[in-house]
C-alpha positions, -999 to +999 in steps of 0.1 A: -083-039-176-064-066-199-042-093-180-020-118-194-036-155-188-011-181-169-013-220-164+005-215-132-022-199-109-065-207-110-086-191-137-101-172-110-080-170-081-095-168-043-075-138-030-080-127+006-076-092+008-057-078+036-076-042+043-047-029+070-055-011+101-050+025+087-069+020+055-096+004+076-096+034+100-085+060+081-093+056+045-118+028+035-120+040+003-081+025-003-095-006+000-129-003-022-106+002-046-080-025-043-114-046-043-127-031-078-084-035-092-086-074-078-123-080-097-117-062-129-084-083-130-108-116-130-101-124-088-126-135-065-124-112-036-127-119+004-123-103+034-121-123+061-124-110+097-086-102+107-063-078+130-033-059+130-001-079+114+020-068+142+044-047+125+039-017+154+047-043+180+076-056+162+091-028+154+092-018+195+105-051+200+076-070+213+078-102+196+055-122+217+023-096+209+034-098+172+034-139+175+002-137+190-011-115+160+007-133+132-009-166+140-046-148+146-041-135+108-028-168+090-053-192+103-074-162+091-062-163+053-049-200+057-071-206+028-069-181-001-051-186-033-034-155-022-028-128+001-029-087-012-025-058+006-026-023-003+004-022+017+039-023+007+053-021+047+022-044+059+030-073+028+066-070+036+058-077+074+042-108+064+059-119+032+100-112+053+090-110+088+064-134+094+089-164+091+119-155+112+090-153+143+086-182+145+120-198+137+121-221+169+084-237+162+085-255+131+042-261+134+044-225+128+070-218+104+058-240+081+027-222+081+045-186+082+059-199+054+031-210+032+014-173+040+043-151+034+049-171-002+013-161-013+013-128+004+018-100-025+015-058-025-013-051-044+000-033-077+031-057-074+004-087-076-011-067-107+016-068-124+037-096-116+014-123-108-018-115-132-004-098-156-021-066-161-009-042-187-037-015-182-064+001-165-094+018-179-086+050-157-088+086-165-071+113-139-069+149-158-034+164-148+003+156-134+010+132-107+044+127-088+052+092-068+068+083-035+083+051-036+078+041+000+107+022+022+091-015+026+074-019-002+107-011-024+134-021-006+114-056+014+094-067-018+106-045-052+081-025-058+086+004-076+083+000-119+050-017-113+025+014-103+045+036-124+040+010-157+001+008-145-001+048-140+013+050-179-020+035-189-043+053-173-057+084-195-050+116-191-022+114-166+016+125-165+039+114-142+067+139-136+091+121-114+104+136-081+139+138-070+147+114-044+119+094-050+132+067-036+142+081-002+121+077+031+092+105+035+106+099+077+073+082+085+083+045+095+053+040+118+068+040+155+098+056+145+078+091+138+072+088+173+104+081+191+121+103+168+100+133+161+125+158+152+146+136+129+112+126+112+102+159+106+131+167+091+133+145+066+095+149+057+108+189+055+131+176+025+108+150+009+078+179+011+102+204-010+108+180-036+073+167-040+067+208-049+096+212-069+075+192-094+053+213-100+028+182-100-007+189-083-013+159-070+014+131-051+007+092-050+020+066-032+014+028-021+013+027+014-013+050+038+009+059+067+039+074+043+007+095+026-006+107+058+027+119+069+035+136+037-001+150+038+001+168+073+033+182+065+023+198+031-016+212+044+009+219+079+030+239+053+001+256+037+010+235-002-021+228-020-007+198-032-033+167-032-019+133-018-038+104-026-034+063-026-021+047-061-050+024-065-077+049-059-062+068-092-058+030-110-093+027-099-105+056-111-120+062-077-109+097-070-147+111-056-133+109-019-115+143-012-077+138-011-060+127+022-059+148+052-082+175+027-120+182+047-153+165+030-176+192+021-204+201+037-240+195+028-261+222+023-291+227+039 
């Protein structure tokens, strides 16, 4: 992996890494990877002990759970160089949210503040803060990307994985329509509004097909799980997995939602 060196930031920067609750529960190996991305980029990586950022709380309107949360996890990462998830929606809870909490405390702003300034997306701090160019990556086959809703819209990510996916060997992206346009997970709102959700998953499923590409990547678990239950739901064959498990090139794990197989005995 090459980077571009910088003045502005430590030689090798202390980066806490935010795991998220869903790549913690659901699919460590999202976060093995964003470990082996940070390292090979020249970071020293930590995870320290932390919870949920609150965004399910918040977004049912319970601000004084999320408060409760968001102070747990700065004094958590209080003192890192910086802040990463593998998380567009999770970063951008932090990074635009985290502040406006606590607008009437200004103890507290200050320090929402300080976090959400060092708090980046992981391929967005990649790119955009270290520098990388490349990864030494090989995926054999055709990939299409879901640009999912917080992490494009809250904190610009979208050029970055696809300028890192370029690099890696063997891999063509073939660009979906609509890339752009919600897969209808939006944590609680799958759940309060099931049959809108699944109809725009319905849409979102037909054009990830219409490529034609094999495989579907994206940056932020809970848009990949949804689009993974409604493809196997479906009967598609199509593999959905995390960007930085491909920029990683740690693709052993069997794709989301797919079963692990079976040990013979």
């Amino acid at each position: 992996m090459s980077a571009t060196p910088s003045s502005a930031r430590p030689a090798h920067p202390r980066v806490g890494l935010f795991v998220t609750c869903l790549v913690d529960l659901m699919r460590p190996s999202v976060g093995f990877a964003a470990v082996k991305l940070l390292e090979d980029a020249g970071c020293v990586v930590d995870a320290p002990v932390q919870t949920c950022c609150g965004q399910p709380a918040y977004n049912s309107g319970d601000r004084g759970t999320t408060r409760d949360l968001a102070m747990r996890l700065i004094e958590a990462f209080q003192g890192y160089d910086y802040v990463v998830a593998p998380s567009g929606s999770c970063a951008g809870m932090i990074k635009a949210h985290y502040p406006e909490l606590f607008e009437e405390d200004p103890n507290w702003r200050a320090k929402a503040d300080a976090l959400a300034g060092k708090t980046y997306e992981l391929i967005s701090f990649l790119v955009d803060v270290l520098g990388v160019t490349k990864v030494g990556a090989a995926f054999d086959g055709a990939v299409t990307y879901h640009d999912s809703c917080s992490g494009l819209r809250e904190l610009g990510v979208k050029r970055q994985p696809r300028k890192l996916l370029a690099s890696v060997e063997g891999l063509t992206l073939v660009e979906m329509k609509d890339s752009d346009v919600c897969c209808g997970f939006g944590g609680t709102f799958a759940v309060k509004y099931s049959d809108i959700s699944g109809a725009i998953v319905e849409a979102k499923a037909k054009n990830i097909e219409e490529t034609q590409a094999p495989t579907v990547l994206a940056g932020d678990l809970g848009c990949l799980m949804n689009m993974a239950g409604k493809l196997s739901r479906d009967g598609r064959s199509i593999q959905v997995r995390h960007v930085a498990e491909v920029l990683a090139g740690m693709t052993d794990e069997p794709p989301i939602g797919a079963a692990k197989a079976k040990a013979i005995k």
